[in-house]
C-alpha positions as CSV (number, residue, x, y, z in Angstrom):
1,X,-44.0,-46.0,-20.3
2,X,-41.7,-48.8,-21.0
3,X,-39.6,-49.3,-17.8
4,X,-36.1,-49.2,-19.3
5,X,-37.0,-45.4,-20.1
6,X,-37.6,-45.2,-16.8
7,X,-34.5,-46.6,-15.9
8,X,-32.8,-44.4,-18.4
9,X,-34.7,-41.5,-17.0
10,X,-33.7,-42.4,-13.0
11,X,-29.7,-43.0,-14.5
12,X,-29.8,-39.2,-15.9
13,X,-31.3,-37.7,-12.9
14,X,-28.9,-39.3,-10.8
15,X,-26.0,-38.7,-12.6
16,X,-27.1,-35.5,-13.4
17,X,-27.1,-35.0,-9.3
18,X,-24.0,-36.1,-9.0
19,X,-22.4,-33.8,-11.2
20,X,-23.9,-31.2,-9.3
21,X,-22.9,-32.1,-5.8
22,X,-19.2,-33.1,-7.5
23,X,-19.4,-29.7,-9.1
24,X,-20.2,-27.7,-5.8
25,X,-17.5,-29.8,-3.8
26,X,-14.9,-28.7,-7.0
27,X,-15.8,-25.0,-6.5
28,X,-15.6,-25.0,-2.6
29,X,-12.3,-27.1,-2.7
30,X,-14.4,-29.0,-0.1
31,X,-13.6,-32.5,0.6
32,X,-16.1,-35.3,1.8
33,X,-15.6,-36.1,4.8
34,X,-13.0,-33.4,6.1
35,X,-13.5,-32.2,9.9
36,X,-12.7,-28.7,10.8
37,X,-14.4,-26.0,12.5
38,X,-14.8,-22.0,12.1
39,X,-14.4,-18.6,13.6
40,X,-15.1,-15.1,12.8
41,X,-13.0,-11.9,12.1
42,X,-14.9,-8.7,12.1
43,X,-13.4,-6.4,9.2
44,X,-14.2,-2.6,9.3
45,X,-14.3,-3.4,5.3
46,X,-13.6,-6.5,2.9
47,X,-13.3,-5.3,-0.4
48,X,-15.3,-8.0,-2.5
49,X,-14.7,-11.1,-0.6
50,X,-16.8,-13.3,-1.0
51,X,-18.0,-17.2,0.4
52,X,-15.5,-19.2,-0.8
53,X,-12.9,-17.5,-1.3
54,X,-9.3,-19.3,0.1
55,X,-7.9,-18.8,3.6
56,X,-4.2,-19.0,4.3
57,X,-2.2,-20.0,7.2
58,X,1.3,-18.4,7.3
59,X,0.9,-18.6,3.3
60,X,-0.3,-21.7,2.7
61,X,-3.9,-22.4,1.7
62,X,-6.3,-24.6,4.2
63,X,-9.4,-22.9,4.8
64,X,-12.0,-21.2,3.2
65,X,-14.6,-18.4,3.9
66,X,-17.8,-19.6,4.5
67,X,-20.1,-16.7,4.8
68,X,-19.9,-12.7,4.7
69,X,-22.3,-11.2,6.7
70,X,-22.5,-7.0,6.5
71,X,-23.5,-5.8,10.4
72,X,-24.0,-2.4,10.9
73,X,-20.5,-1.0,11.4
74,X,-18.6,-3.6,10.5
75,X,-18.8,-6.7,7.8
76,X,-18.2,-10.5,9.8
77,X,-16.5,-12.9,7.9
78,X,-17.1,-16.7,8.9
79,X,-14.0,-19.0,8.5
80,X,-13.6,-22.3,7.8
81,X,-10.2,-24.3,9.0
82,X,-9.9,-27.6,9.1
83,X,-9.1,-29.5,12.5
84,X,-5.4,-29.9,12.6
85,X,-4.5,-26.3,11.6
86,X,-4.7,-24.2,15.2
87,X,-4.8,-20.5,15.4
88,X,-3.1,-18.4,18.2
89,X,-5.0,-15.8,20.1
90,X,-2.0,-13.3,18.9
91,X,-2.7,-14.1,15.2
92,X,-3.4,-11.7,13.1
93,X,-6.0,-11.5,10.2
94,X,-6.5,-9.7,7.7
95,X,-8.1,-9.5,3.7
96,X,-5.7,-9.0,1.3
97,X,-5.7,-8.9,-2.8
98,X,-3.8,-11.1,-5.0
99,X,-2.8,-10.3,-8.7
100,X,-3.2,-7.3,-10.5
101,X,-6.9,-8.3,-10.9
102,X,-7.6,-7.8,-7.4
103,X,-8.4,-11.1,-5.9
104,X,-9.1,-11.3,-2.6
105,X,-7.9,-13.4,0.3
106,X,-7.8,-14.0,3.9
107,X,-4.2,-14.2,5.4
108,X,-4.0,-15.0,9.2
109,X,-0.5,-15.2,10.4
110,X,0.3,-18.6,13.1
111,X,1.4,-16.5,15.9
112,X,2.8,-17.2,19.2
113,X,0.2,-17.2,22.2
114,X,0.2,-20.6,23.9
115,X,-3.7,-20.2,24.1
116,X,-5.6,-20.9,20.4
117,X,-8.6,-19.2,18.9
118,X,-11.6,-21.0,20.4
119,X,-14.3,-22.6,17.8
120,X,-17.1,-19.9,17.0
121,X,-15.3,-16.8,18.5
122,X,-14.2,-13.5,16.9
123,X,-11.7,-11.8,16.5
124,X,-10.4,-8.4,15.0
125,X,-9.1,-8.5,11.1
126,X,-8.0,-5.7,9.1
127,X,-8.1,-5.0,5.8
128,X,-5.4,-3.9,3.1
129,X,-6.0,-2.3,-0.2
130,X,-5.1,-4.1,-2.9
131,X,-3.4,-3.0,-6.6
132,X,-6.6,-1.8,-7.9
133,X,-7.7,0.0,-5.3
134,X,-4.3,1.8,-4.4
135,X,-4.0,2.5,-8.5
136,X,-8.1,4.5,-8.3
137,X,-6.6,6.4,-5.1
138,X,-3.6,6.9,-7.2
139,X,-5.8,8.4,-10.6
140,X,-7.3,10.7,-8.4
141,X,-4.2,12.4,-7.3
142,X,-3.0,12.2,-11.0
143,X,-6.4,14.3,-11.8
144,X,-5.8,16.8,-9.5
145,X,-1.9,17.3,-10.8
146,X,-3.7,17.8,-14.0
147,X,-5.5,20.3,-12.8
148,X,-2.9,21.8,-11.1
149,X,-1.0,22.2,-14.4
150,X,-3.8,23.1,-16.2
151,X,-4.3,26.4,-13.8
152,X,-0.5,27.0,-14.4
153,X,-0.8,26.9,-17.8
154,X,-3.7,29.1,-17.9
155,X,-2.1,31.4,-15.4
156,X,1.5,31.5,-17.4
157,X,-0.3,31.3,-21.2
158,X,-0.6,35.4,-21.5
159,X,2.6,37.4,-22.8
160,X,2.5,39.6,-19.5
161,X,2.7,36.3,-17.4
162,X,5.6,35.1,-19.1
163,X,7.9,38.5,-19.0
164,X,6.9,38.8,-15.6
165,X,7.9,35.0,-15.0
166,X,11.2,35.9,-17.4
167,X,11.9,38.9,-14.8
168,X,11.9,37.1,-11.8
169,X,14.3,34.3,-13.1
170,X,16.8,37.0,-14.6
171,X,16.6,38.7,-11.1
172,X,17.1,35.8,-8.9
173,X,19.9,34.6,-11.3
174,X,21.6,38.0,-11.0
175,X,21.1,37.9,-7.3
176,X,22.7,34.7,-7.1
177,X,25.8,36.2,-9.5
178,X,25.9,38.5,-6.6
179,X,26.0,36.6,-3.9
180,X,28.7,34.2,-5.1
181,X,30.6,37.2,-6.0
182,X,30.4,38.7,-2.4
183,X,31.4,34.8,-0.8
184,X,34.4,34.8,-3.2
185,X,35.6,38.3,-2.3
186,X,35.1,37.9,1.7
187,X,36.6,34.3,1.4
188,X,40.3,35.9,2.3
189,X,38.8,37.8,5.0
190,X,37.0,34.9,6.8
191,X,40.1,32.9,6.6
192,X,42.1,35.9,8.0
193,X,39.7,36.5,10.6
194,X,39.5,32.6,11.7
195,X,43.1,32.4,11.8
196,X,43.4,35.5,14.1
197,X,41.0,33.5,16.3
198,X,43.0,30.5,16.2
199,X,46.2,32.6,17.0
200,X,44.6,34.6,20.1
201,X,43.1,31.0,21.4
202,X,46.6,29.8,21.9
203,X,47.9,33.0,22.9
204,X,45.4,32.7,25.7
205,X,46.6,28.8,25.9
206,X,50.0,30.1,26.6
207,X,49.5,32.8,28.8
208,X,47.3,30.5,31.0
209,X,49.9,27.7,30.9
210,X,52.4,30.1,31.9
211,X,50.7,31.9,34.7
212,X,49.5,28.8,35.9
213,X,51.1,28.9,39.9
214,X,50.1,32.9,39.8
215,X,46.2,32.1,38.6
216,X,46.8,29.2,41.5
217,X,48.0,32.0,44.2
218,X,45.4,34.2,42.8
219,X,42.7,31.7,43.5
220,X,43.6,31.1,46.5
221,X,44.0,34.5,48.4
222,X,40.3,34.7,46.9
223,X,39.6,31.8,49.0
224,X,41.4,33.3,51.7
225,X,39.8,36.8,51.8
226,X,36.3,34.9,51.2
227,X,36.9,32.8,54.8
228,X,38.1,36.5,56.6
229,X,34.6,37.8,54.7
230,X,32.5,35.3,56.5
231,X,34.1,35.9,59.7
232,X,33.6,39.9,59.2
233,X,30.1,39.0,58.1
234,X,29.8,36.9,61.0
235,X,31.0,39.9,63.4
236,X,28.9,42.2,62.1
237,X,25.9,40.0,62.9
238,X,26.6,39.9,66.2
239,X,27.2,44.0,66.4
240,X,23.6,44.2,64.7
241,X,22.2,41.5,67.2
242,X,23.9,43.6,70.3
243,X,22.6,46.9,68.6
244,X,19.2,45.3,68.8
245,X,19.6,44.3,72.4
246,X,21.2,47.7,73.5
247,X,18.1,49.4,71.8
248,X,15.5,47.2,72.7
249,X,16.7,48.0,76.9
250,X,16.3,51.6,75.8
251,X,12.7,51.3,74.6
252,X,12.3,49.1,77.8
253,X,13.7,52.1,80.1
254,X,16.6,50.3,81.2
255,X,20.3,51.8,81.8
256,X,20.9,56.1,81.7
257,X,20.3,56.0,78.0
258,X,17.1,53.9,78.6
259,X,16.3,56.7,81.9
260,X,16.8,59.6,79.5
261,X,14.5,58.3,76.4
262,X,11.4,57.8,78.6
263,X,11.9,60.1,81.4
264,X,10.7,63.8,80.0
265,X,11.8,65.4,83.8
266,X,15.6,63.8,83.0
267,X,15.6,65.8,79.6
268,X,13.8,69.1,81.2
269,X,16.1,69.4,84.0
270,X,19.4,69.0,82.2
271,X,18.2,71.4,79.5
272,X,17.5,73.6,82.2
273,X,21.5,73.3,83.8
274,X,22.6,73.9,80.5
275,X,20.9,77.1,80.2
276,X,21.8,77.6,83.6
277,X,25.7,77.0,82.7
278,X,25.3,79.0,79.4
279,X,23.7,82.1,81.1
280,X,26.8,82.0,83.6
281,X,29.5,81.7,80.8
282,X,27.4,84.6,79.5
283,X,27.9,86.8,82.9
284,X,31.6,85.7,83.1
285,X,32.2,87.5,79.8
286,X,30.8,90.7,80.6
287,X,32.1,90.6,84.3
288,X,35.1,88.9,84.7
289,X,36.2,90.9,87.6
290,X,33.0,89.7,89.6
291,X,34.0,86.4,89.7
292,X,37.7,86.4,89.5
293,X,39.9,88.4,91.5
294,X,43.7,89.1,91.3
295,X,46.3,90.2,94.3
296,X,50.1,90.7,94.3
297,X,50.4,91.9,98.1
């Protein structure tokens, strides 16, 4: 082979890997040379993103996602920043869509924490739906209002339906009529009755303004007469406590009282001079003369 084919051949290849690495660096925004270093966010879902896709700091684009790896209950996102942009421990991150067409993004706010996300650790991310997604939630709820309607219609489509439905709205108007009608007419008497009130409050007003020393005098006899009530309470306390005292001596034996409670012979021999005295009040009556004599010489 002549050697300036070869040379021609070696120039192609060489450009042609050129283009190729330029091309890769054009697609991942990645610039020769550039220090940085990378993280990971675990996301319970990402929506589509993808390697490559941009990062933003506090809205403004310097990173990008290097890798998207699906774990089993979560997805781990790798992310690429470069050295001078710091990340708080406070930051939040999260995947977000851009556009009607859904594009997806991270977006990790600054944050305040004095302390910085550490090279190679992970955090928590969340994820908000996007246009698309919230317009397919949105269809379905739009197909289920359809069906909705679609059941009303079939309910109300039949003649009996509708005179039925044409019943209810004459009735409820005609209740309404009625009700109106029964406001307007007790209208007066509400007024009346609330000015009645308003004239008996400040009767009441008056009365109490003008009674004022008597309520006072009033108020405070019952003060008096509560003060004489604790010292009658107080007085019959102690009669109870001497009661208890006076009748515990008599259970104990003590005194006459006490004598005549537990001594049976005390209670035998006065019931028997009682029958004694009796039985000679007795013989008195039927003989006077035995027992009391007159003279006049």
């Amino acid at each position: 082979m002549d050697r300036s084919v070869e040379i021609r051949v070696g120039i192609v290849i060489l450009l042609a890997i050129i283009l190729f690495v330029g091309g890769m660096i054009w697609i991942t925004e990645t610039r020769v040379g550039d220090r940085g270093y990378s993280f990971q966010a675990a996301f319970p879902t990402v929506g589509g993103l993808a390697p490559g896709d941009p990062v933003q700091v506090g809205g403004v684009e310097r990173g990008r996602v290097k890798a998207v790896d699906l774990r089993e209950s979560d997805v781990l996102v790798t992310i690429w920043l470069p050295t001078n942009v710091k990340v708080r421990q406070d930051a939040r991150v999260s995947v977000e869509s851009l556009g009607l067409m859904g594009e997806k993004i991270v977006f990790i706010t600054i944050g305040q924490a004095p302390e910085r996300v550490a090279p190679g650790s992970v955090v928590a991310g969340t994820y908000t739906p996007g246009t698309g997604e919230t317009m397919a939630q949105l269809s379905g709820v739009l197909e289920d209002l359809g069906r909705i309607v679609e059941n009303l219609e079939a309910t109300l489509g039949t003649d009996s339906a509708r005179v039925m439905l044409r019943r209810t709205l004459e009735n409820a108007d005609r209740l309404v009529g009625q009700t109106m009608a029964l406001v307007e007419e007790s209208r007066p008497k509400v007024a009346s009755a609330v000015e009645d009130l308003s004239k008996s409050a400040s009767e009441v007003r008056s009365l109490v303004t003008a009674k004022r020393e008597q309520v006072e005098r009033t108020v405070d006899r019952v003060d008096k007469a509560t003060v004489h009530l604790d010292s009658l309470v107080a007085d019959l306390s102690a009669t109870a406590s001497a009661m208890r005292r006076l009748t515990a001596k008599i259970d104990a034996g003590e005194g006459t009282l006490g004598m005549l409670a537990q001594d049976d012979s005390l209670y035998h021999d006065l019931r028997r001079a009682l029958t004694s005295v009796d039985t000679l009040l007795v013989d008195i009556q039927k003989h006077p003369k035995r027992y009391l004599k007159f003279s006049l010489f």
